[in-house]
GUFIFI-338657 format. One record per residue (C-alpha): x, y, z; residue in three letters. Coordinates in pm, 1 decimal. Example, Ala and Ser with C-alpha at 12.3 -4.5 7.8 and 13.67 -1.06 7.14 Angstrom:
REM residues 2
<site x="1230.0" y="-450.0" z="780.0" res="ALA"/>
<site x="1367.0" y="-106.0" z="714.0" res="SER"/>
This chain:
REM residues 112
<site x="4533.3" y="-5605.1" z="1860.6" res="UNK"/>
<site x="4520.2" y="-5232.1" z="1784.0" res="UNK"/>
<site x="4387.6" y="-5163.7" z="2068.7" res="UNK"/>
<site x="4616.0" y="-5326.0" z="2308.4" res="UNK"/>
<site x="4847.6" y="-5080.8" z="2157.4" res="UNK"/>
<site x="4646.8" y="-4765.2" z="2156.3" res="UNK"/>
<site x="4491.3" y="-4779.7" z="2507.1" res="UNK"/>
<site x="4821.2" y="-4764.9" z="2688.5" res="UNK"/>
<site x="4935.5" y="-4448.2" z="2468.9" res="UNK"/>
<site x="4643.3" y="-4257.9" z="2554.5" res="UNK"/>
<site x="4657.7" y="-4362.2" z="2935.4" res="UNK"/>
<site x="5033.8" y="-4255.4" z="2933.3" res="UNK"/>
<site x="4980.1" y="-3936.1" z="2711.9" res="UNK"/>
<site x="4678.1" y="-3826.4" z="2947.6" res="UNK"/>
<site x="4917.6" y="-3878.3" z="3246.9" res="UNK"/>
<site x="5167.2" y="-3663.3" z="3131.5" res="UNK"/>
<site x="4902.2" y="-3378.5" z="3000.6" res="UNK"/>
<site x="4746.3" y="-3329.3" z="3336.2" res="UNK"/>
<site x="5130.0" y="-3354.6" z="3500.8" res="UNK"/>
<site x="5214.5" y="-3060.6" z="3263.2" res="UNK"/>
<site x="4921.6" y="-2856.2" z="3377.8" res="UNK"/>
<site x="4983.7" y="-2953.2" z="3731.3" res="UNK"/>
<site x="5339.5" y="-2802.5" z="3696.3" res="UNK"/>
<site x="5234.5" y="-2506.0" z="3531.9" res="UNK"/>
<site x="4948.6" y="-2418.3" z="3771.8" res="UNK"/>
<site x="5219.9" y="-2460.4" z="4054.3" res="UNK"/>
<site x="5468.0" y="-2261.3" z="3868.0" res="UNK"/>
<site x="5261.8" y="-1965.9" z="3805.4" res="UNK"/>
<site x="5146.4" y="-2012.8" z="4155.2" res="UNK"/>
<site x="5526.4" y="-1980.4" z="4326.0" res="UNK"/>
<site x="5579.5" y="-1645.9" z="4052.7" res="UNK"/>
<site x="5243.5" y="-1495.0" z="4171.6" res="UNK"/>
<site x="5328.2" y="-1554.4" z="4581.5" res="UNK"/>
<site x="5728.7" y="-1444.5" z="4584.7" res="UNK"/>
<site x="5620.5" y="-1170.2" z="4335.9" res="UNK"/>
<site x="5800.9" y="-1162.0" z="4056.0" res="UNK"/>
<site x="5566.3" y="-1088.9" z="3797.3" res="UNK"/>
<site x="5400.1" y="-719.3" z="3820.3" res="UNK"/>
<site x="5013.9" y="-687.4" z="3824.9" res="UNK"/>
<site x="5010.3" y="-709.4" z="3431.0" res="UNK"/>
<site x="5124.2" y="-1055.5" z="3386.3" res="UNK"/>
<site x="4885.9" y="-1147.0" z="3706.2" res="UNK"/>
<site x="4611.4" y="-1054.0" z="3464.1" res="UNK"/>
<site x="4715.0" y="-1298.1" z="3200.7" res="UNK"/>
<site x="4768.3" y="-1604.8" z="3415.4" res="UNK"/>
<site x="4392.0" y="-1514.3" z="3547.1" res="UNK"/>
<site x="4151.4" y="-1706.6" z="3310.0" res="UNK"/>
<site x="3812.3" y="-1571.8" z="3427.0" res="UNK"/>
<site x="3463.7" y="-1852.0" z="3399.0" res="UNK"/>
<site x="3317.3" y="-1655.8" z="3116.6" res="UNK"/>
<site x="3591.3" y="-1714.5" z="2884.6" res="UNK"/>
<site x="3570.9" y="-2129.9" z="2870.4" res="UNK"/>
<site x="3146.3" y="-2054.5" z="2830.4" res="UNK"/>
<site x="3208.2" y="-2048.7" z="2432.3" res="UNK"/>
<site x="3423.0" y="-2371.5" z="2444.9" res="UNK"/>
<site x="3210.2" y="-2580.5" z="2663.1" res="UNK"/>
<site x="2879.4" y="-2458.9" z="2461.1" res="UNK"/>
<site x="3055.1" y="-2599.5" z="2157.8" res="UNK"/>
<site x="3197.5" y="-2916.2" z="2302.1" res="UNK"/>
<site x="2858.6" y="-2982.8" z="2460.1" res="UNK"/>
<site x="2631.4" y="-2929.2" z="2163.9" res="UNK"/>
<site x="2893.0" y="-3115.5" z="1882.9" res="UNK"/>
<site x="2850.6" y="-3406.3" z="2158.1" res="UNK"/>
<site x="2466.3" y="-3421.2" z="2211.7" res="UNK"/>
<site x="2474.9" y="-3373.1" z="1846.9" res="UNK"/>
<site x="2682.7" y="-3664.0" z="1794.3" res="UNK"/>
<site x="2536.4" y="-3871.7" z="2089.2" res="UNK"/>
<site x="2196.4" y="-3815.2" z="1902.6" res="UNK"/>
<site x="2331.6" y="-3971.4" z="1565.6" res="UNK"/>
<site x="2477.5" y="-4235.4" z="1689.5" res="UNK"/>
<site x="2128.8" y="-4348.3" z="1810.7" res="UNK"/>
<site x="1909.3" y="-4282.4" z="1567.5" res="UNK"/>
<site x="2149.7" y="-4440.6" z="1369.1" res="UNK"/>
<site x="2105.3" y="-4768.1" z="1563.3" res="UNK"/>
<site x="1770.3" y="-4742.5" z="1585.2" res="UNK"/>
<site x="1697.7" y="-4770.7" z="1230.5" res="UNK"/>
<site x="1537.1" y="-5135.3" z="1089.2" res="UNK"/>
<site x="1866.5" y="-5179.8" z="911.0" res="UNK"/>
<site x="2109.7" y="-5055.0" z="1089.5" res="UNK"/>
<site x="2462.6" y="-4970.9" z="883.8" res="UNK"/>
<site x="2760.0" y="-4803.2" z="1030.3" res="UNK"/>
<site x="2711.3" y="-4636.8" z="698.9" res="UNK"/>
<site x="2452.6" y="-4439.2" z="865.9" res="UNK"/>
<site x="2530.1" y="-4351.9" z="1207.8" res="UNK"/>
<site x="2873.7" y="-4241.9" z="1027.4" res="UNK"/>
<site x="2681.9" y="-3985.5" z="830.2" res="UNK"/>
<site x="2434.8" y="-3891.2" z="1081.4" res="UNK"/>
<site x="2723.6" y="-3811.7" z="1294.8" res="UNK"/>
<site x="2913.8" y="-3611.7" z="1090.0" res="UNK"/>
<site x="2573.8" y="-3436.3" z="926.6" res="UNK"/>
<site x="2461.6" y="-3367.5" z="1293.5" res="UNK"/>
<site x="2795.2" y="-3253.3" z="1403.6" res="UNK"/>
<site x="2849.1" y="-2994.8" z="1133.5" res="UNK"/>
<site x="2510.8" y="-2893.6" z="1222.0" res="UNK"/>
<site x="2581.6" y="-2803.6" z="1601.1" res="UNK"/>
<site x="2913.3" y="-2631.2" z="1498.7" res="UNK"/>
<site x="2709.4" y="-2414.7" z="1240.7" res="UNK"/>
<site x="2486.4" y="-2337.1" z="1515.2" res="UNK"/>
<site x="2710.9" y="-2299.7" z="1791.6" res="UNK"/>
<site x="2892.1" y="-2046.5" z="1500.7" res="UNK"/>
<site x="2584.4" y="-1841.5" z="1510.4" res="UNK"/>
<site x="2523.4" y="-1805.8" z="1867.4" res="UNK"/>
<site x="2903.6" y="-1781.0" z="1969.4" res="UNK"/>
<site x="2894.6" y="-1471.4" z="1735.4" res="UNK"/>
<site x="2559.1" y="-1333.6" z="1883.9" res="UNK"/>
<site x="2700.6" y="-1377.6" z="2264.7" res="UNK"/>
<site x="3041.7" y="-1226.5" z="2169.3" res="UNK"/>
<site x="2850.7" y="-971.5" z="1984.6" res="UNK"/>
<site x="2637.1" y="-847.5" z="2302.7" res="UNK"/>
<site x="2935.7" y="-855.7" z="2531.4" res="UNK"/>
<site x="3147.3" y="-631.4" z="2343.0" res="UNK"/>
<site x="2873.2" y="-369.9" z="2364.5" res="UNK"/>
């Protein structure tokens, strides 16, 4: 029942999220080509590979991490949701502590 109502919200909201980019990467696009933005602003509408690295080294390891729990949580004798709840959240914390440490490392040795 819940569901009938949440999976056409989150099909809708998607749709309009990636319209909104759409429209914003063709806006920028028309500024940029009839110039009327100076070099400056070029910069900032220029998002360059290396700066998404940190966010898809988190989002990556708080998922494995996650994707991990969930199945040793099911492959326990007894299986509870009680545990593949905790493992989750006990291996999630985990990756974002570690993905802490070398997030700080990697923007450490860049800055030098």
């Amino acid at each position: 029942m819940m569901s009938e109502v949440i999976v056409p919200i989150v099909i809708f909201g998607s749709f309009v999220y990636a319209w909104r980019i759409l429209l914003d990467y063709k806006t920028r696009k028309l500024l940029i080509e009839k110039g009327l933005v100076d070099d400056k602003v070029k910069v900032l509408f220029e998002k360059p590979t290396e700066a998404h690295l940190p966010s898809a080294l988190k989002w990556g390891m708080v998922l494995i991490a996650i994707g991990l729990a969930i199945f040793i949580g099911r492959m326990m004798p007894d299986a509870q949701e009680e545990y593949t709840v905790a493992f989750a959240a006990l291996f999630g914390g985990a990756a974002l502590v570690i993905y802490h440490t070398v997030a700080y490392r990697w923007m450490k040795n860049r800055s030098m």
